[in-house]
KOLSELUM-533068 format. One record per residue (C-alpha): residue number from 1; x, y, z; residue in three letters. Coordinates in Angstrom, 1 decimal. Layout:
<sites>
SITE	NUM	X	Y	Z	ALA
...
</sites>
This chain:
<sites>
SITE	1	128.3	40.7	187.9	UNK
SITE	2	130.3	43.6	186.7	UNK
SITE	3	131.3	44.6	183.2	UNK
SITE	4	135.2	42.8	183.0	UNK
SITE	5	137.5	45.8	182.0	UNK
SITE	6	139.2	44.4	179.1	UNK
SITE	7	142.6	47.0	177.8	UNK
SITE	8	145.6	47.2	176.1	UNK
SITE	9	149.1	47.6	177.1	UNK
SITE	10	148.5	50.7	176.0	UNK
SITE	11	145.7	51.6	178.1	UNK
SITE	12	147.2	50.2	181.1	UNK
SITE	13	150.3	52.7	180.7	UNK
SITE	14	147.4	55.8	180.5	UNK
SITE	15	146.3	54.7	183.6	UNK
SITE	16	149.6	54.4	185.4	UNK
SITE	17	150.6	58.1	183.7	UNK
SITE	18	147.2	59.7	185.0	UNK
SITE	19	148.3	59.2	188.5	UNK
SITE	20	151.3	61.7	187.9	UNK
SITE	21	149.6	63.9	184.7	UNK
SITE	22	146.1	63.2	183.9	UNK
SITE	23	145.5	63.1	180.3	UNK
SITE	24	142.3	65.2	178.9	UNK
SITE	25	140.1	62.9	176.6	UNK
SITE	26	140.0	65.9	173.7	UNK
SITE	27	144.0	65.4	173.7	UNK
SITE	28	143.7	61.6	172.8	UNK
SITE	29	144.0	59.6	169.8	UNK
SITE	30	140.6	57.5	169.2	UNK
SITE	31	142.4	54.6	170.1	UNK
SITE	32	143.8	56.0	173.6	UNK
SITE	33	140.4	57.4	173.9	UNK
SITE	34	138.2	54.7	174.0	UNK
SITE	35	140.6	52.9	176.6	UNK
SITE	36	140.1	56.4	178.8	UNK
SITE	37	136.4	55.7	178.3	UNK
SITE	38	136.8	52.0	180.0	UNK
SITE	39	139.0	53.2	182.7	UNK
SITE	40	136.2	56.0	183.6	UNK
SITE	41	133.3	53.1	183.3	UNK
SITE	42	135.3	50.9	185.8	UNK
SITE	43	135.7	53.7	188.6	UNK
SITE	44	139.8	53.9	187.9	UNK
SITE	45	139.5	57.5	186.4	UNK
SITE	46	137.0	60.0	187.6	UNK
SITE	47	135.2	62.6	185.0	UNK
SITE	48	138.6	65.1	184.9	UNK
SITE	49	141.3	62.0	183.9	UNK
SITE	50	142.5	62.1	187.7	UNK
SITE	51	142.7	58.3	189.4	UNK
SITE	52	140.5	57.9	192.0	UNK
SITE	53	140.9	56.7	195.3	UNK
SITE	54	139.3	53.8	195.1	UNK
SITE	55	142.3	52.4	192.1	UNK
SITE	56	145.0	53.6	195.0	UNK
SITE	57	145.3	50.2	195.9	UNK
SITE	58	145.5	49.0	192.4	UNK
SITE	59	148.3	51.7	191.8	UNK
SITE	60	150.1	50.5	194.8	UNK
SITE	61	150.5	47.1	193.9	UNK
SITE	62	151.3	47.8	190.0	UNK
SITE	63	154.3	49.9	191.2	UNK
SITE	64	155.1	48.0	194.2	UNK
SITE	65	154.3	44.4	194.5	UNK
SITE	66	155.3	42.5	197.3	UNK
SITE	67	154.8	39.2	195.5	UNK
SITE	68	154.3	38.6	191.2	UNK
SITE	69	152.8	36.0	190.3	UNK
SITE	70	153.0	35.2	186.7	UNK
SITE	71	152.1	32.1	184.2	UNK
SITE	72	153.5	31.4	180.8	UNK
SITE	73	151.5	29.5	178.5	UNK
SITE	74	152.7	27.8	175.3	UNK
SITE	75	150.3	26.9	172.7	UNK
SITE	76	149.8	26.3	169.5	UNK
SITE	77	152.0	28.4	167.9	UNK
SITE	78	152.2	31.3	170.1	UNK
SITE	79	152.1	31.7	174.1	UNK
SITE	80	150.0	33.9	176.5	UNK
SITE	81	151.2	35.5	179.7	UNK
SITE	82	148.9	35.8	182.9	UNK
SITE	83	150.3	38.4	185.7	UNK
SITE	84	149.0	38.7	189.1	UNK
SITE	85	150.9	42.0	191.1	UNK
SITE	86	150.4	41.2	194.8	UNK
SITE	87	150.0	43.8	197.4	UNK
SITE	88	149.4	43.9	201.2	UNK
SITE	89	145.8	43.7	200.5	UNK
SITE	90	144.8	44.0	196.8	UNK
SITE	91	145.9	41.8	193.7	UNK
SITE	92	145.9	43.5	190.4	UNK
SITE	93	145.8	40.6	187.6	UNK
SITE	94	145.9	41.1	183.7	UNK
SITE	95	144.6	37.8	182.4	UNK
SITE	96	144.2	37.2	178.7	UNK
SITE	97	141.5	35.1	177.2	UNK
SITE	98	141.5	31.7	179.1	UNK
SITE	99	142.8	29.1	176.8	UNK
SITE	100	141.0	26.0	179.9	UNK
SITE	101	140.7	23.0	178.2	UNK
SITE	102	136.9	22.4	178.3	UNK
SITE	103	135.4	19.0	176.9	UNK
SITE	104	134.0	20.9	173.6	UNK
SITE	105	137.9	21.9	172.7	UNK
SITE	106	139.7	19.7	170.0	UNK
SITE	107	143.5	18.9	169.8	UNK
SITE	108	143.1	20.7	166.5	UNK
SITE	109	141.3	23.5	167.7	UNK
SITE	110	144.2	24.4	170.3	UNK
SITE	111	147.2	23.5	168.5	UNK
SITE	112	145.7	26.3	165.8	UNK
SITE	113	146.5	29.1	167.9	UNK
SITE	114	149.2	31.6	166.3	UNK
SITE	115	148.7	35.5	167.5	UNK
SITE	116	149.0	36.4	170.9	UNK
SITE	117	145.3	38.1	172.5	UNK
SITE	118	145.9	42.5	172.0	UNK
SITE	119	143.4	42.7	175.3	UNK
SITE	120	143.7	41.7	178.4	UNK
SITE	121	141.0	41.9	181.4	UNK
SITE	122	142.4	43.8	184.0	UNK
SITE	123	141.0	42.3	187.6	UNK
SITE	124	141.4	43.9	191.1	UNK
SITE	125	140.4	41.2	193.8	UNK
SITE	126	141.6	40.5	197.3	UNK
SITE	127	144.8	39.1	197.8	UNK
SITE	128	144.1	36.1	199.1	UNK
SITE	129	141.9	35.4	196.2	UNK
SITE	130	144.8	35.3	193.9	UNK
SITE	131	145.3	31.6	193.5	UNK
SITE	132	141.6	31.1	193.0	UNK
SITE	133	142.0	33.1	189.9	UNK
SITE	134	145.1	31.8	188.7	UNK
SITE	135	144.1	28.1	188.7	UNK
SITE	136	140.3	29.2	187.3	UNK
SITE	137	142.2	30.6	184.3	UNK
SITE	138	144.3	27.6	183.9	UNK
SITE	139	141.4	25.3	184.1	UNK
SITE	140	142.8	23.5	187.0	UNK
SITE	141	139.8	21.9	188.9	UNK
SITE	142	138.1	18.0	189.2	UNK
SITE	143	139.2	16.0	186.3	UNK
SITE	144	140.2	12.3	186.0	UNK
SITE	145	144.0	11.5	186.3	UNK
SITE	146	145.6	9.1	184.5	UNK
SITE	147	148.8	7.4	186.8	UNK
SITE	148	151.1	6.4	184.2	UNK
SITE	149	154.5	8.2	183.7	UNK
SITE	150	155.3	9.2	180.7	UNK
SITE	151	158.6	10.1	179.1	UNK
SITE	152	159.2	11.0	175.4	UNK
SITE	153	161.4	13.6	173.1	UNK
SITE	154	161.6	17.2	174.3	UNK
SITE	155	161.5	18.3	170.9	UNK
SITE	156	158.2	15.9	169.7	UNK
SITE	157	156.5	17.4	172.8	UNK
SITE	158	156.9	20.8	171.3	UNK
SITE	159	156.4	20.3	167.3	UNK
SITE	160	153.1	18.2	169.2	UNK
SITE	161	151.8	21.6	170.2	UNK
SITE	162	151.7	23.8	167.1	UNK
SITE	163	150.6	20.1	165.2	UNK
SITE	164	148.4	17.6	165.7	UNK
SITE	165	149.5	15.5	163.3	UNK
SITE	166	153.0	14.8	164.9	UNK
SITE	167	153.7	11.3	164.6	UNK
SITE	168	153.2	9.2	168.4	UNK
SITE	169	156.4	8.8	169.6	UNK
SITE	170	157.4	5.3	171.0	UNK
SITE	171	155.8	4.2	173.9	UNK
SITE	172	154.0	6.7	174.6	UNK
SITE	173	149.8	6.2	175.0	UNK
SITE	174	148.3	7.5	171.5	UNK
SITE	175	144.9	8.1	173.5	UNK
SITE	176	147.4	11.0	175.7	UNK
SITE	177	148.8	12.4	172.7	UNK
SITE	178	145.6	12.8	171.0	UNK
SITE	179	144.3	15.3	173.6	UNK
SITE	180	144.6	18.8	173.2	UNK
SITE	181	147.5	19.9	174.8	UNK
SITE	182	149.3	23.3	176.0	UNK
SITE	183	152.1	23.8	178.6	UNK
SITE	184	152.4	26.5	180.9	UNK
SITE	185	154.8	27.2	184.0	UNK
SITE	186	154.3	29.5	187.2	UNK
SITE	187	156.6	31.5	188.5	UNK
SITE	188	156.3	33.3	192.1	UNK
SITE	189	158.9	36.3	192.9	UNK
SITE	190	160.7	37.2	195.0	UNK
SITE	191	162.4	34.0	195.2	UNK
SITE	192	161.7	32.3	191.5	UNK
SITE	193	159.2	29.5	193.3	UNK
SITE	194	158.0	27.6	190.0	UNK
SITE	195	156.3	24.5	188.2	UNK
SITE	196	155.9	23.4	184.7	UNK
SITE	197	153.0	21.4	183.9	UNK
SITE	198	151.3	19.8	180.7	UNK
SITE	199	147.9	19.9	180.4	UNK
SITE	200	146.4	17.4	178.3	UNK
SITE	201	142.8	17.7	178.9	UNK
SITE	202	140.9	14.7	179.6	UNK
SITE	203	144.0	12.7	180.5	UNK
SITE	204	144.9	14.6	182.9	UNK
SITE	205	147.7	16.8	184.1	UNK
SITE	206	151.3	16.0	184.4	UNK
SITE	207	154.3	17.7	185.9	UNK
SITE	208	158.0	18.0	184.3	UNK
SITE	209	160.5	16.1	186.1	UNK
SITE	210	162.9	16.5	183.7	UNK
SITE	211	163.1	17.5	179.8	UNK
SITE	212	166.5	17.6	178.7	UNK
SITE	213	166.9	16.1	176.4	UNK
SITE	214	163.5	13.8	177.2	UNK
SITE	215	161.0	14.8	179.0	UNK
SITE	216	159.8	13.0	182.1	UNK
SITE	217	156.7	13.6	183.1	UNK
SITE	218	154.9	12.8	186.5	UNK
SITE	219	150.9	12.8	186.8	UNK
SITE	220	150.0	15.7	189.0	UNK
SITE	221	146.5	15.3	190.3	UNK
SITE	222	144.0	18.9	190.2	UNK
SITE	223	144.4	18.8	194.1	UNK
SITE	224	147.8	18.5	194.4	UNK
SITE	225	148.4	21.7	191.7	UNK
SITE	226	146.4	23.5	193.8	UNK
SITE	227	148.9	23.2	196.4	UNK
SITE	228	151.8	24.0	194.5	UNK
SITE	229	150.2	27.2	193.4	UNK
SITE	230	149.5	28.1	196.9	UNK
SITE	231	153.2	26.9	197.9	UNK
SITE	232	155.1	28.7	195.8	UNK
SITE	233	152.9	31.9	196.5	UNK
SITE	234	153.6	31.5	200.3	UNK
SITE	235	157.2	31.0	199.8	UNK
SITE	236	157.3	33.9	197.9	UNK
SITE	237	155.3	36.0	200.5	UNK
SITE	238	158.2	34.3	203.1	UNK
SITE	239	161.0	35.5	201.1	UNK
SITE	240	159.8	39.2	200.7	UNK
SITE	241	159.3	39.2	204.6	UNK
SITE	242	162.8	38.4	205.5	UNK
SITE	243	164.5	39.4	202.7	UNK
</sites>
């Protein structure tokens, strides 16, 4: 397996202005250096600062995507953004660390989180792969689901993710509000195909029905997120084609 390119902002924008005006490494600041040194490693820049042909692709899709993909995730305190700029053939992704709910994390542990990742790994896969990566990033695979609905405050919800110690509100199961939780919601352009979803780890995933001002919340088994994922990107593909 590869070396994952992690950069900045920062070192994506170099890359984007090297198709137009390579940059000479000499000229740099350390900081803008070292990014130049991980593009070179990864085969995006070649020894004079020019993009190669193998990131056309890549540079294509940036610029023009025929479908973005992008996920929003709240927690803790703070909220991490996943993109995915679909071309005809290639996916360029910048995915931040994976915040997955894994059977070692604690509610504590998650609802800690305050400052937003400065790196992101920068992926180029085939297109089709794109959901694959999404959902693997989300941590959306085989888990058990609980089938209870489950409605509470809007606002608990969200003082529930920056604090574990938020009191239980009525009627709802302590052993679900217990888990670690974080929130995120997909979007798929052209056409703004989305989903909002809670992830509380062990219990389960649930989907927003409604949250204004209680939230309503339907389980939403691993298999059936899958398909949304995939749904939203086809309909997006469908509205580029005829649009």
């Amino acid at each position: 397996m590869s070396e994952p390119l992690l950069l900045t902002h920062e070192g994506l924008q170099l890359l984007l202005e090297s198709e137009s005006d390579p940059f000479r490494r000499r000229d740099l600041a350390p900081e803008q250096a070292e990014q130049y040194d991980r593009l070179q490693k990864a085969g995006l820049l070649d020894e004079r600062g020019r993009v190669t042909p193998e990131s056309a692709p890549a540079l294509a899709a940036i610029r023009q995507p025929v479908v973005r993909l992008e996920i929003e995730m709240a927690v803790g305190r703070t909220g991490r953004r996943w993109y995915a700029a679909m071309g005809e053939t290639r996916s360029v992704i910048l995915a931040p660390p994976s915040l997955a709910l894994g059977p070692d994390v604690s509610a504590a542990q998650v609802a800690s989180f305050a400052e937003p990742p400065s790196e992101f790994e920068l992926l180029v896969v085939e297109r089709a792969w794109t959901p694959v990566e999404a959902c693997s990033w989300l941590g959306v695979g085989p888990r058990e689901q609980r089938a209870d609905l489950i409605e509470l405050p809007a606002d608990a919800l969200q003082r529930r993710l920056a604090d574990p110690a938020e009191p239980v509100p009525p009627g709802v199961d302590p052993e679900v509000w217990s888990q670690p939780l974080l929130m995120w919601g997909l979007t798929a352009d052209p056409g703004g195909h989305s989903m909002l979803v809670l992830d509380a780890g062990a219990s389960g995933l649930w989907a927003f029905a409604g949250r204004d001002p209680r939230a309503r919340l339907v389980p939403l088994p691993s298999y059936e997120a899958w398909r949304l994922v995939l749904q939203a990107i086809t309909e997006a593909f469908t509205t580029a084609q005829t649009s």
